[in-house]
VMD Tcl script that builds the backbone (N, CA, C; Angstrom):
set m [mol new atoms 336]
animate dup $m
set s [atomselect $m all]
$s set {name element resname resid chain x y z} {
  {N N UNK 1 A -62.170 83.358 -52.686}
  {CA C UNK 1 A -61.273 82.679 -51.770}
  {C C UNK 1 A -62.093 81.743 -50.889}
  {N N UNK 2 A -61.943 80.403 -50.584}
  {CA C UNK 2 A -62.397 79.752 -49.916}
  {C C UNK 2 A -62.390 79.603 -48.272}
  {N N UNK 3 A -63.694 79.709 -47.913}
  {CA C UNK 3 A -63.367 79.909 -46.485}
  {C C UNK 3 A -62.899 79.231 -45.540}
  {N N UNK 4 A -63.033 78.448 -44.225}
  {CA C UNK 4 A -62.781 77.753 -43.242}
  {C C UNK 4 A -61.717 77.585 -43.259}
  {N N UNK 5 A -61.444 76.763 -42.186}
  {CA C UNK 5 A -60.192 76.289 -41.558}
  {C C UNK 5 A -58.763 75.665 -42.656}
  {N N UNK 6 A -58.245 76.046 -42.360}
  {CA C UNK 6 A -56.746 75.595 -43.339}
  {C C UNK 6 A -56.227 74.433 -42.565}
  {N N UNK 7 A -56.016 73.884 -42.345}
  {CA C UNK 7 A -55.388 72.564 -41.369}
  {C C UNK 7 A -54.221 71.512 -42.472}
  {N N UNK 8 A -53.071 71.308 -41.577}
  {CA C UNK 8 A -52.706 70.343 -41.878}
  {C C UNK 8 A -52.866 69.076 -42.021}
  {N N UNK 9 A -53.886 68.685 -41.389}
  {CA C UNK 9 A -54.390 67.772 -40.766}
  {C C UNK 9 A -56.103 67.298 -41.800}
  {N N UNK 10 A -55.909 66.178 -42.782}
  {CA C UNK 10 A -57.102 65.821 -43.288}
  {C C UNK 10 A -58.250 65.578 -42.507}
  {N N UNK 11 A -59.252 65.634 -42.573}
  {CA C UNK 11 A -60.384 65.528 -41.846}
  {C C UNK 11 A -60.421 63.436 -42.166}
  {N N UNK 12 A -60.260 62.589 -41.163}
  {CA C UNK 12 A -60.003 61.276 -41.080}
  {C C UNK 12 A -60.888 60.965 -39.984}
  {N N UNK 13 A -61.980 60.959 -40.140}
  {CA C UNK 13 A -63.382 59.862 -39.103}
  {C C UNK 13 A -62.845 58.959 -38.775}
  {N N UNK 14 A -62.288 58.353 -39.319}
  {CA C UNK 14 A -62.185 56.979 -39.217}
  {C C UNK 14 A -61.076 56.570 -37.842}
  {N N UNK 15 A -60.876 57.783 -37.521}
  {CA C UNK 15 A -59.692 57.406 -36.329}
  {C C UNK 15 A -60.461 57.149 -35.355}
  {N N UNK 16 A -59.332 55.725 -34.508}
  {CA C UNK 16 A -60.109 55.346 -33.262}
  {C C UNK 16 A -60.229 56.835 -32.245}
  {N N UNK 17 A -61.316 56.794 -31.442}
  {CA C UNK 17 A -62.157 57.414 -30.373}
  {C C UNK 17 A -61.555 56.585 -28.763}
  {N N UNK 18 A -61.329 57.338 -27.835}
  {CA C UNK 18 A -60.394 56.957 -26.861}
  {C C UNK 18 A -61.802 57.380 -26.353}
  {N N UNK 19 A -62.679 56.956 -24.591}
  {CA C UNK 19 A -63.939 57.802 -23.843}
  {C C UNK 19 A -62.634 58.041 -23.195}
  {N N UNK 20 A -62.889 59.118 -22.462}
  {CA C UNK 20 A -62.099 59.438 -21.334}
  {C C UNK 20 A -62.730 60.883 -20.571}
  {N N UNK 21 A -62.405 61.389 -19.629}
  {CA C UNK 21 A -63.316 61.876 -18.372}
  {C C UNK 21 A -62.201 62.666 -17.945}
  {N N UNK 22 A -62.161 63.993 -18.757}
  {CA C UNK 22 A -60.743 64.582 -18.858}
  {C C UNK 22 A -61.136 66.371 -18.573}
  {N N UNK 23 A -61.077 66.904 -17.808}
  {CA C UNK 23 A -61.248 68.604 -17.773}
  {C C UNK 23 A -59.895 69.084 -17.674}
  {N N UNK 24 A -60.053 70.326 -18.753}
  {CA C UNK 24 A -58.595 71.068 -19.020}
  {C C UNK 24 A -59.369 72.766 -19.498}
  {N N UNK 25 A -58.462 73.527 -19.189}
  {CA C UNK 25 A -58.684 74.791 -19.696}
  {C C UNK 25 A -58.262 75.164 -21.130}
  {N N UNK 26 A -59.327 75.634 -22.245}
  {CA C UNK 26 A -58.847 76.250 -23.124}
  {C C UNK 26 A -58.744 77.613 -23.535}
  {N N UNK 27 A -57.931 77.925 -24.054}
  {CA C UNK 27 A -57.738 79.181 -24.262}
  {C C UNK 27 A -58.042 79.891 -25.432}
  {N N UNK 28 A -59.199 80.809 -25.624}
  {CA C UNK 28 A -59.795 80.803 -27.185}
  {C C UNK 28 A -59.441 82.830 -27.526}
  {N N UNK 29 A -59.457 82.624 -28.787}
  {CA C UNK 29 A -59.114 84.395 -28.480}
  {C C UNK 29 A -59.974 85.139 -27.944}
  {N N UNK 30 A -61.218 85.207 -27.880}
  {CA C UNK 30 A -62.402 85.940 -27.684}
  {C C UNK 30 A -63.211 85.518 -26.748}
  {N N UNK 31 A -62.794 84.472 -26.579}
  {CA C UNK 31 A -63.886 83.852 -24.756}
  {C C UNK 31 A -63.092 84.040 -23.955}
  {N N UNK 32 A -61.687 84.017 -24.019}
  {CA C UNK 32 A -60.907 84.077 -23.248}
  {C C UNK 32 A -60.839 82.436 -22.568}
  {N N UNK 33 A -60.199 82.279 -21.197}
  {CA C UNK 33 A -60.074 80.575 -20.930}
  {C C UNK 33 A -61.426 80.433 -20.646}
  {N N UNK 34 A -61.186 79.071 -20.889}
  {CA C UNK 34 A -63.187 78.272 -21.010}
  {C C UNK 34 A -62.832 77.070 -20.491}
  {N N UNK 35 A -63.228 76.943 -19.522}
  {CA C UNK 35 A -63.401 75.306 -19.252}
  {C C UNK 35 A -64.149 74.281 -19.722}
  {N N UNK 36 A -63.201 73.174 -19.970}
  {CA C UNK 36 A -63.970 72.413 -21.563}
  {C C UNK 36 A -63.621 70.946 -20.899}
  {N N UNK 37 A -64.310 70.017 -21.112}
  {CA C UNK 37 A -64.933 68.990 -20.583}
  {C C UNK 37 A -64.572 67.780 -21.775}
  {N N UNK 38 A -63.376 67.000 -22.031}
  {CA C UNK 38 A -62.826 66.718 -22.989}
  {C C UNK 38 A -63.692 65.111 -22.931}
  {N N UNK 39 A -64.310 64.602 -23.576}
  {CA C UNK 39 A -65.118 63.104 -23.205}
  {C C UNK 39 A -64.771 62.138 -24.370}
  {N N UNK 40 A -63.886 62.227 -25.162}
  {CA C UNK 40 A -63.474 61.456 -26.438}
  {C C UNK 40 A -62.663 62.005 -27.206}
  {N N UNK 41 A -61.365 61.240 -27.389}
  {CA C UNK 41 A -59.969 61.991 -27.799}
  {C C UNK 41 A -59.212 60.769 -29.183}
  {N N UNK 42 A -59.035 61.295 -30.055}
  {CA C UNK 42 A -58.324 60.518 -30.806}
  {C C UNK 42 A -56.748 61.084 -31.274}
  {N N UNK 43 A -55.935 60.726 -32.080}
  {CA C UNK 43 A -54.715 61.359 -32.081}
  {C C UNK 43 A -54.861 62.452 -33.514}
  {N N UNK 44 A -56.125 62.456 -33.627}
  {CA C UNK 44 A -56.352 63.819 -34.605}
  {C C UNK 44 A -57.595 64.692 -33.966}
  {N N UNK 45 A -57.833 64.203 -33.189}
  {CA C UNK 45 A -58.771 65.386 -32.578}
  {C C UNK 45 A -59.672 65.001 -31.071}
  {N N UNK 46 A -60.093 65.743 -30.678}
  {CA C UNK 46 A -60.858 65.577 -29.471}
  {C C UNK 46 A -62.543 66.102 -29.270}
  {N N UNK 47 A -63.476 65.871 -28.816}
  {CA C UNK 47 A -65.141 66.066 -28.570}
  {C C UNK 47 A -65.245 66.516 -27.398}
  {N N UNK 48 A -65.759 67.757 -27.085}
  {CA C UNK 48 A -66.298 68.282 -25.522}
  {C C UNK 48 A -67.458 67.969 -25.673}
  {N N UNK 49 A -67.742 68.411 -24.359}
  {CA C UNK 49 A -69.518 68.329 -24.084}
  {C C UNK 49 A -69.599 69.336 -22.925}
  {N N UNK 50 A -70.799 69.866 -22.702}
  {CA C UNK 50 A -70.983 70.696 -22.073}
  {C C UNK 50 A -70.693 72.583 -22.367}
  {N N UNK 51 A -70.091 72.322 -23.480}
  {CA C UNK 51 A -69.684 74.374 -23.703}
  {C C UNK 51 A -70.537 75.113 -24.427}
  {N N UNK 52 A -70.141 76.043 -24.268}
  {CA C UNK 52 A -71.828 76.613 -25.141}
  {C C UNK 52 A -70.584 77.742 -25.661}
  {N N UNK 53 A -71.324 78.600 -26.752}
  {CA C UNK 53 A -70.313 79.778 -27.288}
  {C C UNK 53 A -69.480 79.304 -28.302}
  {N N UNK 54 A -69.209 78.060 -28.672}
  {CA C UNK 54 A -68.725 77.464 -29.350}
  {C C UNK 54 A -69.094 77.207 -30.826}
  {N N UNK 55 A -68.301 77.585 -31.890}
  {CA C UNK 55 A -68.934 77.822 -33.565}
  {C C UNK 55 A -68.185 77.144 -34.344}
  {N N UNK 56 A -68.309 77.026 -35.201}
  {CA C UNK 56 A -67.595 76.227 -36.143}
  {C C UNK 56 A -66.416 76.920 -37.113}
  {N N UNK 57 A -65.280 76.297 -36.986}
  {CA C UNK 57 A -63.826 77.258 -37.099}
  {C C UNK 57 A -63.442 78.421 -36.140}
  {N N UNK 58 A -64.240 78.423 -34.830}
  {CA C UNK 58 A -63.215 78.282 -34.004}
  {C C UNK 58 A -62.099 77.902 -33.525}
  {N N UNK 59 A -60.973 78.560 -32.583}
  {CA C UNK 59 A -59.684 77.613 -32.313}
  {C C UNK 59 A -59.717 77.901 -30.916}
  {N N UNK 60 A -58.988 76.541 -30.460}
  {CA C UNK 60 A -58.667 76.812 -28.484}
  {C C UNK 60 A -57.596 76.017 -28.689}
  {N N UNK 61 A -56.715 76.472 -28.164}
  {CA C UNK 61 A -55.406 76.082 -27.431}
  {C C UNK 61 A -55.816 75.546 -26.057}
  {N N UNK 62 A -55.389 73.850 -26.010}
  {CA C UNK 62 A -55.720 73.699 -24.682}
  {C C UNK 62 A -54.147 72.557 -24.443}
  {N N UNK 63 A -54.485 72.277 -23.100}
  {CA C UNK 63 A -53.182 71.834 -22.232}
  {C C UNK 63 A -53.724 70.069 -22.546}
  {N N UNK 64 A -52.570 69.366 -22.505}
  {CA C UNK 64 A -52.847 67.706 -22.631}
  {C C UNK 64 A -51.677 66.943 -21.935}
  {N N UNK 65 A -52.090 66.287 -21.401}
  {CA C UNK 65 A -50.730 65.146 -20.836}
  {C C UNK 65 A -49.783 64.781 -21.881}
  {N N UNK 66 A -48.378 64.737 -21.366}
  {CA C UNK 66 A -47.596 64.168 -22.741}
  {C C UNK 66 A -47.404 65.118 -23.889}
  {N N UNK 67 A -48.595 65.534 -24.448}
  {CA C UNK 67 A -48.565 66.657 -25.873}
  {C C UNK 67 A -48.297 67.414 -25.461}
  {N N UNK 68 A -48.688 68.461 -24.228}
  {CA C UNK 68 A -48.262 69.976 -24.174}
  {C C UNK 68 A -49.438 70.591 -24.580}
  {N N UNK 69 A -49.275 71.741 -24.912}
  {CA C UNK 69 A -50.005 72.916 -25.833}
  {C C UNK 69 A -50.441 72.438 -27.163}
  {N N UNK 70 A -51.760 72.166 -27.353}
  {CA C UNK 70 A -52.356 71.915 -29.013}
  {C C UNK 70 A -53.124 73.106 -29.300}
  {N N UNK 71 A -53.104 73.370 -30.410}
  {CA C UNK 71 A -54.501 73.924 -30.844}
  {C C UNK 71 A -55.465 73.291 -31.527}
  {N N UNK 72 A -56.830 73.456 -31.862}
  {CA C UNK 72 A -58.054 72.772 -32.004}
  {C C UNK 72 A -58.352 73.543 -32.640}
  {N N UNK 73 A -58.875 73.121 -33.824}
  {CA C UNK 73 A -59.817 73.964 -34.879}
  {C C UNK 73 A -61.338 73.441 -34.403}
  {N N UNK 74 A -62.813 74.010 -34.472}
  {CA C UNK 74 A -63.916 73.031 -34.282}
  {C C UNK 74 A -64.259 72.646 -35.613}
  {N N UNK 75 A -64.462 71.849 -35.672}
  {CA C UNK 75 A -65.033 71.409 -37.290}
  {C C UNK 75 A -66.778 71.013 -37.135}
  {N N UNK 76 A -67.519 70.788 -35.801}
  {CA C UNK 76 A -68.740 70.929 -35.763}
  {C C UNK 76 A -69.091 70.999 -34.417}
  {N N UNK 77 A -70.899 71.539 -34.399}
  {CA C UNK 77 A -71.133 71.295 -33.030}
  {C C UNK 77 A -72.367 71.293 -33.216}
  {N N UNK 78 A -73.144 70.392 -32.343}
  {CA C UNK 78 A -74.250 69.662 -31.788}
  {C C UNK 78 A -74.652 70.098 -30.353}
  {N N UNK 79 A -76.341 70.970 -30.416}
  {CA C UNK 79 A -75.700 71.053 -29.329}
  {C C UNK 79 A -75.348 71.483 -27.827}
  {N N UNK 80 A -74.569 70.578 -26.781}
  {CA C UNK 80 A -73.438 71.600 -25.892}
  {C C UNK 80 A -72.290 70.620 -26.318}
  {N N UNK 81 A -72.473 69.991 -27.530}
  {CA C UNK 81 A -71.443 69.417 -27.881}
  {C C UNK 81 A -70.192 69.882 -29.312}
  {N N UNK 82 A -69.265 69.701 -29.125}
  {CA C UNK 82 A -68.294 70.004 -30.276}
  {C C UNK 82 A -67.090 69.197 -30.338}
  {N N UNK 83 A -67.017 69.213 -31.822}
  {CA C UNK 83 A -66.001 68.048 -31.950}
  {C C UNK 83 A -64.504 69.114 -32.539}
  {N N UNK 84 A -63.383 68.978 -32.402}
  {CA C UNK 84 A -61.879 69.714 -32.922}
  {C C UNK 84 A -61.179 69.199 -33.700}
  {N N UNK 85 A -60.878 69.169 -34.444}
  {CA C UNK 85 A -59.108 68.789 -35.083}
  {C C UNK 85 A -57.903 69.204 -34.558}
  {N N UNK 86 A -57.172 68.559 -34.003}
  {CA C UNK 86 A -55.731 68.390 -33.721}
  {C C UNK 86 A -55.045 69.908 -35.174}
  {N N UNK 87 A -54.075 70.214 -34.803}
  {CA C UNK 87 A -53.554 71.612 -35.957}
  {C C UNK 87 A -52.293 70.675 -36.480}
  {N N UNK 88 A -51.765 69.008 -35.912}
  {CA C UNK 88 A -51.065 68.631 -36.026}
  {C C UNK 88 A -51.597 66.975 -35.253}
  {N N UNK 89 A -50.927 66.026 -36.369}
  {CA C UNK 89 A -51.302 64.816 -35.533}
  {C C UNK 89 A -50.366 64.253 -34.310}
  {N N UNK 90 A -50.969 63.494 -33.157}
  {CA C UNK 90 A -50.091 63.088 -32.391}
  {C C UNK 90 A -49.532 62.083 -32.258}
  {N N UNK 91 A -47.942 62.103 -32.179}
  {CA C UNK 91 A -47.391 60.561 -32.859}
  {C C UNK 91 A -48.409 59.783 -31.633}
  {N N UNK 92 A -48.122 58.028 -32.498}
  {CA C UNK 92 A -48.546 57.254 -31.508}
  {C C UNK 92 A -47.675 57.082 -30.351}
  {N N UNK 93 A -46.578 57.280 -30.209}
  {CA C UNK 93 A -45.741 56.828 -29.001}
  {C C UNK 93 A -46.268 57.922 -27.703}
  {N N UNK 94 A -46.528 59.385 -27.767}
  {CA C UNK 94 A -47.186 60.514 -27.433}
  {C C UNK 94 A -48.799 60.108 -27.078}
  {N N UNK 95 A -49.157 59.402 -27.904}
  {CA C UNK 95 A -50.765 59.254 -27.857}
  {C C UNK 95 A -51.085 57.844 -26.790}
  {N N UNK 96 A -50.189 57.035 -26.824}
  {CA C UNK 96 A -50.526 55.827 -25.709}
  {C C UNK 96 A -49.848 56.728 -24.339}
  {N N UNK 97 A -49.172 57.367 -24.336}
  {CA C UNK 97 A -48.332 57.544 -22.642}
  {C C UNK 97 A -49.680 59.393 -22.517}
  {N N UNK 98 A -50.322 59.664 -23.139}
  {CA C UNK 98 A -51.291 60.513 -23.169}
  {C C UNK 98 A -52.618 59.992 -23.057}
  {N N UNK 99 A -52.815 58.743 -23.447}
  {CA C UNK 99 A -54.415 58.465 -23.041}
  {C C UNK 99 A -54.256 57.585 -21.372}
  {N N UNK 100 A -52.742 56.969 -21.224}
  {CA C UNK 100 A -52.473 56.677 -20.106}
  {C C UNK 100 A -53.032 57.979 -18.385}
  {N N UNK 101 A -52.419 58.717 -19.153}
  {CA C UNK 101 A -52.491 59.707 -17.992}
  {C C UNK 101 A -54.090 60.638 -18.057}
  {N N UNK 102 A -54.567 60.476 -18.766}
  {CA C UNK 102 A -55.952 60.733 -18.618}
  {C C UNK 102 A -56.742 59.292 -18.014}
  {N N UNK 103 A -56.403 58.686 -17.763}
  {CA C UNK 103 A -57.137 57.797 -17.337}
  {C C UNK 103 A -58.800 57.368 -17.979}
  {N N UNK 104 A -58.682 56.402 -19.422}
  {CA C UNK 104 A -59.521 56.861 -19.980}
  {C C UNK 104 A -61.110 55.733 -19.336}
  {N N UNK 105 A -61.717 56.257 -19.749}
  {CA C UNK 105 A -63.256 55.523 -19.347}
  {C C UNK 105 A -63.449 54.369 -19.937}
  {N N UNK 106 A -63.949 53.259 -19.229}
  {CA C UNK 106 A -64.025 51.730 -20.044}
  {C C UNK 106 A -65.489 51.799 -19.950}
  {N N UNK 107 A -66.270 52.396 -20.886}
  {CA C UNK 107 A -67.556 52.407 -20.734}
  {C C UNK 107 A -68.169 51.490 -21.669}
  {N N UNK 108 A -69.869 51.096 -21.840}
  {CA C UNK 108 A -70.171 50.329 -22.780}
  {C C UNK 108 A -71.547 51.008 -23.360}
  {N N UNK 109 A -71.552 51.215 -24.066}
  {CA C UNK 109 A -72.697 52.156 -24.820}
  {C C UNK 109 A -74.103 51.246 -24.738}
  {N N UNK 110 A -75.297 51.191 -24.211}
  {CA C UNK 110 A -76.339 50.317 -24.122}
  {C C UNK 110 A -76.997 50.555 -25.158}
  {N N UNK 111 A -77.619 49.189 -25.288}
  {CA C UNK 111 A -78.190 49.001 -27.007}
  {C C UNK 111 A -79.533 49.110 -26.534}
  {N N UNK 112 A -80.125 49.827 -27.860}
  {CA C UNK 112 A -81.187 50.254 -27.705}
  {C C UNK 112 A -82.677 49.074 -27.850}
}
mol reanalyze $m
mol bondsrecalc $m
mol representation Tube
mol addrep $m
């Protein structure tokens, strides 16, 4: 039987990356709530930074403007970093009035 995560949701890189400067509580079965530090959000998944304890196919249920309640599968981590999958994608009409209210970061990445 094959292991990991079952998802509805194809694994799609290619989706745009929103920065944004977003703290929310997640709720994992076994850490219990964790405060998670959300720094790049797309409408299939989101990247923390800062958590530690964090493994790969893990899940957290966390809170979002607009969406409500998601759950997050991790699909990797780097790290105090980890990246999630969405358990479901978020329409776009949901995903602009949601990156609205996070107020996202207009940052510029410096070239090396």
């Amino acid at each position: 039987m094959p292991g990991g995560a079952q998802l509805s949701v194809t694994d799609m890189r290619s989706s745009v990356r929103c920065p944004v400067d977003y703290n929310t509580i997640g709720e994992h079965l076994t850490l219990g709530d964790i405060a998670l530090h959300i720094c790049n959000i797309s409408n299939q998944g989101f990247m923390v930074d800062g958590c530690s304890g964090m493994e790969r196919g893990h899940r957290v249920i966390v809170r979002l403007p607009v969406a409500g309640r998601i759950e997050g599968c991790c699909i990797w981590t780097h790290d105090n970093r980890a990246g999630f999958q969405f358990e479901r994608i978020i329409r776009p009409d949901e995903y602009d009035d949601m990156i609205a209210a996070m107020k996202p970061k207009m940052r510029m990445r410096r070239l090396a």
